[in-house]
C-alpha angles and dihedrals in degrees: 000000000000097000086044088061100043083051092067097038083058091048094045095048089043088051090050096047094052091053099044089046090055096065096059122090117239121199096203109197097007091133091060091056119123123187082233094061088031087058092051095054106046139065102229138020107189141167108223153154118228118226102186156345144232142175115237123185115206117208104215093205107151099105086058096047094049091046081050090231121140117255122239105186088192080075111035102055088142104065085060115105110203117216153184122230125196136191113218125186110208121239098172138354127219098168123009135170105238120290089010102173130225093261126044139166128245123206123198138172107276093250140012087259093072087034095262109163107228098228108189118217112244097025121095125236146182111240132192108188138155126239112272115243125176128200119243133175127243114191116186116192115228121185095324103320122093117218123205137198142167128255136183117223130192128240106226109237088351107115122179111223128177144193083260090064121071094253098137134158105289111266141160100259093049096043088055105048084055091056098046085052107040095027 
């Protein structure tokens, strides 16, 4: 009787340890990164001083659009992702998509626990982001039947970094290393 209730303590304490492990970020292979392979994944590399910051809360609704049901965002919490945004004006720019402006914006996951970078209004910072696209639905209607598919579509000078990327507080090594690889 003993080793069957030891059994299901074991089990209990095993079932609570996988679902509390699955809501931390990992960075898998962070401490391989170079800013010479960084720079080859991202969009932009940029130096520059946040101004200010904002929550933003996207509705990942796409599921719901292409089904056709209504949304009732009382139920479906859970398909809310809640986000950081940052406004970051550019200093200098060591990779940048075409016609970046001088301020951009920066999104991030709301914490460290979803991998979300804590930017700080006022400091300066070297960020390597991707470019932010958002899902949205197109529906064409075809004799009398509407088809419907995804697309992604891109958020003009809004870019999504992370604390798996390399964005860090500005400082001399990494600014140089910029400059001996994109001068």
């Amino acid at each position: 009787m003993k080793t069957k209730h030891l059994t299901y303590c074991f089990a209990i304490i095993a079932l609570i340890h996988i679902d509390i492990s699955t809501f931390a970020c990992t960075c898998i292979g962070k401490d391989k990164q170079t800013t010479e392979t960084e720079l080859s994944h991202v969009d932009i590399a940029v130096k520059g001083s946040v101004i200010s910051i904002t929550s933003y809360n996207y509705y990942d609704t796409v599921s719901y659009s292409l089904s056709g049901k209504k949304l009732d965002p009382k139920d479906a919490h859970y398909l809310i992702r809640k986000y950081k945004i940052y406004t970051l004006v550019i200093d200098k720019k060591f990779k940048a998509t075409k016609g970046l402006s001088d301020t951009v914006r920066v999104i991030t996951a709301y914490d460290s626990g979803a991998c979300g970078y804590e930017f700080e209004i006022d400091k300066s910072y070297i960020v390597y982001g991707d470019v932010w696209k958002e899902k949205k639905i197109i529906v064409k209607e075809k004799k009398r039947k509407s088809q419907r598919r995804v697309v992604e579509v891109v958020i003009k000078d809004m870019f999504y970094t992370d604390i798996c990327n390399l964005t860090q507080e500005s400082n001399i090594k990494e600014l140089e290393n910029l400059k001996r690889l994109t001068e």
